[in-house]
N, C-alpha and C positions, 0 to 999 in steps of 0.2 A: 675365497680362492686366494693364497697365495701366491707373492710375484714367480716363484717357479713355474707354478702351474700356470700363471695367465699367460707365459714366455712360450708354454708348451712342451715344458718338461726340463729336467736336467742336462740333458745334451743341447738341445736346442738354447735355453738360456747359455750354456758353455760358451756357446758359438757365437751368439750375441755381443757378449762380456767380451771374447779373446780378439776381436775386431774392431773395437775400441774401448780398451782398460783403463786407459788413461782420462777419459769423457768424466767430469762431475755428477754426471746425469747416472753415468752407468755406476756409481760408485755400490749404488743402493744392491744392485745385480751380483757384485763382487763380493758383497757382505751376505746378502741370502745364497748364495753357490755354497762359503764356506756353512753355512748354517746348515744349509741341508747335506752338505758331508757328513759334519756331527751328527747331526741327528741320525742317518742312514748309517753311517763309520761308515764311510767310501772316502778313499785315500788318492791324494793329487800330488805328482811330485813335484816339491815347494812345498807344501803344508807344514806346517810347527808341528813336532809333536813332543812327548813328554815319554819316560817309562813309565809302568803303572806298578803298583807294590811301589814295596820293598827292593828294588833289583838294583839297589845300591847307587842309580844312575838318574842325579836330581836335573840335570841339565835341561836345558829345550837344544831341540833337535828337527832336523829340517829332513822331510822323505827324500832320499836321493833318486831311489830306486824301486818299482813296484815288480811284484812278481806276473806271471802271466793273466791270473785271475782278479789281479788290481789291489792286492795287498801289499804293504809294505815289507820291501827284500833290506834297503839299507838305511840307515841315515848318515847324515853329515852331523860331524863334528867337528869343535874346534881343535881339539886335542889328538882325536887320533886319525882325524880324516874320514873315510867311509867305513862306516862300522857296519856287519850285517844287526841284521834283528828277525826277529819273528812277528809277524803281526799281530800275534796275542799276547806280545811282551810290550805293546807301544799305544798310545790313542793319542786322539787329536787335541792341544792341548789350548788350554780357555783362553778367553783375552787376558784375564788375570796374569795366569800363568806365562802368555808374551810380553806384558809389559815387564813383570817383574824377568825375566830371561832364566826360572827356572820353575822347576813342580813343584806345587801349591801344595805342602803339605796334610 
């Protein structure tokens, strides 16, 4: 059983985490949330993301905005500000891809 499931699920570990984020303890909490994003692609606004392809747009990119159904509507840039996007023009993008500050070719 993974730490999600021992917390009791995705929301409930949420809730855990967003009550004290700053704990060393919870750190572990903070790191499995984003893990099971990726794996599930469920999108939190804050999350890194990348374009996928070719769409010309190597950046890392931060969810600004989700749509009703919890897809990503915009992100943040540094160049144009709030840009839209379409959900299935973006994913969640790897530690790699945050340390370096763009998509991993």
């Amino acid at each position: 059983m993974n730490l999600i499931e021992r917390l009791g699920g995705y929301e409930k570990a949420k809730q855990k985490y967003s009550e004290r984020p700053f704990d060393l303890a919870w750190s572990d909490i903070g790191k499995a949330l984003l893990k099971h994003r990726r794996a599930k692609n469920i999108s939190e606004v804050g999350d890194k993301a990348v374009y996928k392809g070719k769409a010309g747009l190597s950046g890392l990119f931060e969810i600004e905005t989700l749509t009703k159904t919890g897809k990503p509507k915009t992100v943040k840039t540094k160049r144009f500000g709030n840009f839209p996007c379409r959900y299935c023009e973006v994913q969640h993008a790897t530690d790699k891809e945050i340390a370096q500050g763009y998509r991993d070719a």
